[in-house]
N, C-alpha and C positions, 0 to 999 in steps of 0.2 A: 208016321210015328207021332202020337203024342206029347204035348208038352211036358219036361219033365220038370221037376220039382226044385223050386228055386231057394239054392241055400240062402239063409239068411244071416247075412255079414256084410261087413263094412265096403261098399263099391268104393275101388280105389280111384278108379276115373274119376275128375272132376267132374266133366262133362256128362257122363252116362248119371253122377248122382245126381245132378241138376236136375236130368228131363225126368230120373225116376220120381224123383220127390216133386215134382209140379204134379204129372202123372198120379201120384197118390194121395198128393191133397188135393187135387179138386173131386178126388174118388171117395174120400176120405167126408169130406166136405158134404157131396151127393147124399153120402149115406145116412150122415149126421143130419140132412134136411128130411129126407125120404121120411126117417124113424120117429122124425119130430110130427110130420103130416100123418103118416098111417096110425100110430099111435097116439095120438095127440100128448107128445111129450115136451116137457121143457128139457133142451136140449144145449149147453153152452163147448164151444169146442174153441184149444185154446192150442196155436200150433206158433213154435219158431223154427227158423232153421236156423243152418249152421252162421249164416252171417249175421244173426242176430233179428230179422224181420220178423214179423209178427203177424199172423193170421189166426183169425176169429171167425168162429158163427154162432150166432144166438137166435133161439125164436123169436117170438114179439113179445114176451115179457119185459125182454134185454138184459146182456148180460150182465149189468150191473144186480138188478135184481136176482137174479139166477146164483149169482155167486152170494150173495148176502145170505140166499135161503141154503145155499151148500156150508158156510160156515156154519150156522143155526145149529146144523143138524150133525155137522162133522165133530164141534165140538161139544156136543152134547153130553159127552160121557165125560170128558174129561171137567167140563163144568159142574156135575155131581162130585168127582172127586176132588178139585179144587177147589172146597170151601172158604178157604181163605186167601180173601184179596193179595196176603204180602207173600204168600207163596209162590215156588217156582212157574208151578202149574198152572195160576193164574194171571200170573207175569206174561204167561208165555201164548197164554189164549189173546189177553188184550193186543199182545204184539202182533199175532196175526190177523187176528180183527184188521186192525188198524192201518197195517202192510198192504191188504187185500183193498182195503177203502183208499188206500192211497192210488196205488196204480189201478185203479176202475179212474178215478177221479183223473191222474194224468194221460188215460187213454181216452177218455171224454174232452181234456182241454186240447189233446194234438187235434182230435175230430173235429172240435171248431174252428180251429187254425188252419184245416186244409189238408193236413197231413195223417200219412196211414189209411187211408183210404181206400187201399185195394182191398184190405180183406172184410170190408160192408159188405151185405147185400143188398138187394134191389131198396127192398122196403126198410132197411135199417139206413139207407142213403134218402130214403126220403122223410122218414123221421127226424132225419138231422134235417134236412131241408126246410122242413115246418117248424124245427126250433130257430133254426136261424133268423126266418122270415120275421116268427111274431118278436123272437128279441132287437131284429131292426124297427118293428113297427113301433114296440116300445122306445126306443133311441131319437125316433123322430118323432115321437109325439112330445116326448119331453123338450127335442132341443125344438120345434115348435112353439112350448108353451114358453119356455125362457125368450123366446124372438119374443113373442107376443104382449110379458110382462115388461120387455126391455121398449117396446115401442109405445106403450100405455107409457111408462113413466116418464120416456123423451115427451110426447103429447103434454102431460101435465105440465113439468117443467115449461115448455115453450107456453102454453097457454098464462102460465105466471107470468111468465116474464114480459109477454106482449102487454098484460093488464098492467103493469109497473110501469113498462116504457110508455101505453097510453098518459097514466098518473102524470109521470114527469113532463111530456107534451104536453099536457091542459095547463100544469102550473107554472112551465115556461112560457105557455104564451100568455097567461093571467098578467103574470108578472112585466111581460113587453109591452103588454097594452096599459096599463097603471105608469109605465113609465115614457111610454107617448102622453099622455094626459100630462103629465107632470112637468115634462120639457115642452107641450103648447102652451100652458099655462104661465111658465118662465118668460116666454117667447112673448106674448100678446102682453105681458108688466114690462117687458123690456122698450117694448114697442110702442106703449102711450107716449102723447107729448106732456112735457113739467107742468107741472100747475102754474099758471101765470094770474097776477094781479088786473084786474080789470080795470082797476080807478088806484090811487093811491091813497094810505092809510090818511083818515083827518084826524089833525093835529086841533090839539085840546089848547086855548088857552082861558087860563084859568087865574082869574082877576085881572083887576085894568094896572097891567106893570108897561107903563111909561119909560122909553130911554130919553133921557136929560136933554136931548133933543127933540124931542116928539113935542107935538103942537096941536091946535085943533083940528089944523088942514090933516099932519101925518097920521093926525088918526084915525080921518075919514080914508083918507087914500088907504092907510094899512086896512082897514076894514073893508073897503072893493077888494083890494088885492087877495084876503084872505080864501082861502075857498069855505063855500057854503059846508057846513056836516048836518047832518042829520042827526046828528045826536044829543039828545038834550041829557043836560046835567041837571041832575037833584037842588032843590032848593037851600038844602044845609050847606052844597059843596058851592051854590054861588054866595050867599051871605058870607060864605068865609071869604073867597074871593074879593069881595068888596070891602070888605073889613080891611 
């Protein structure tokens, strides 16, 4: 007997709707590829089930674009008729607009995250793959080039500061060696012996001043006794003298 004709209604098994609905999307799925290669169509397919999951297929346009050019065109009429921005109708276009770009845009942040992932295909899994790459290439070029201006500026700085610390050694040891000179020089005045007199100073007499006992002899004798000077006195300063 052949197969007979299968009504279409709610399977109450749990179980039985599970394997039917895997069974129909990846059928479902096929045919949505197949239509897209024989045809050369752009093709976006947008399935949940009942737990709330989420599976996709898009050509390689992707379906973010796929869905932009189905708004475009969806709301095409009503954008003729809703001339005016404060109207219902155009209230209602930007709403979806914008609904639509939201969830394209949070189904592209879970795909970088990791998540959702089962309903890519081959080549929409390696799409991601090359974005990911060159957005890490870009990450570490950058925290590269910040390493690189953080270690030039360490470099400067220490190069300063070596040439200062130089500075300070030169003018400390300038200043050690001025102050050795300073304390031998203390040392060797400390060090000489006193000035000492060689002979004792002569004593000047000046006129013939006689003590009341002096005589011709005391005068000869004081005159040995006296010591010889070398110093001659002025003519004016002996005539007073004698006077």
């Amino acid at each position: 007997m052949g197969r007979g004709r299968v009504q279409l209604k709610r399977i109450e098994n749990k179980i039985n709707r599970q394997v039917t609905f895997s069974k129909r999307r990846n059928g479902l799925l096929k045919k949505a590829h197949e239509i897209s290669v024989l045809c050369d169509a752009e093709v976006a397919l947008i399935v949940f089930s009942n737990r709330g999951k989420l599976f996709e297929y898009a050509t390689d346009s992707g379906m973010a674009r796929i869905l932009e050019r189905y708004e475009r065109y969806s709301y095409t009429e009503r954008e003729f008729t809703a001339t005016d921005p404060e109207s219902e109708g155009g209230w209602y276009l930007e709403y979806g607009k914008l609904k639509a770009r939201v969830e394209a845009l949070q189904r592209s942040h879970r795909h970088y995250m990791g998540e959702d992932l089962d309903s890519l295909s081959l080549k929409e899994l390696q799409y991601l793959e090359q974005q990911l790459d060159t957005a890490l290439k870009h990450v570490r070029s950058q925290k590269n080039q910040l390493m690189y201006d953080s270690i030039a500026e360490l470099q400067k700085k220490e190069k300063t500061l070596r040439e200062q610390n130089n500075m300070l050694e030169k003018k400390l040891q300038e200043k050690e060696k001025a102050r050795a000179q300073w304390d031998q020089q203390n040392q060797h005045q400390t060090s000489s012996p006193p000035f000492l007199l060689s002979r004792p100073l002569p004593t000047l007499n000046i006129g013939n001043s006689y003590s009341p006992a002096s005589g011709p002899g005391t005068e000869e004798e004081s005159a040995r006794s006296r010591p010889q000077s070398n110093i001659i006195l002025p003519a004016w300063l002996l005539r007073h003298g004698n006077a």
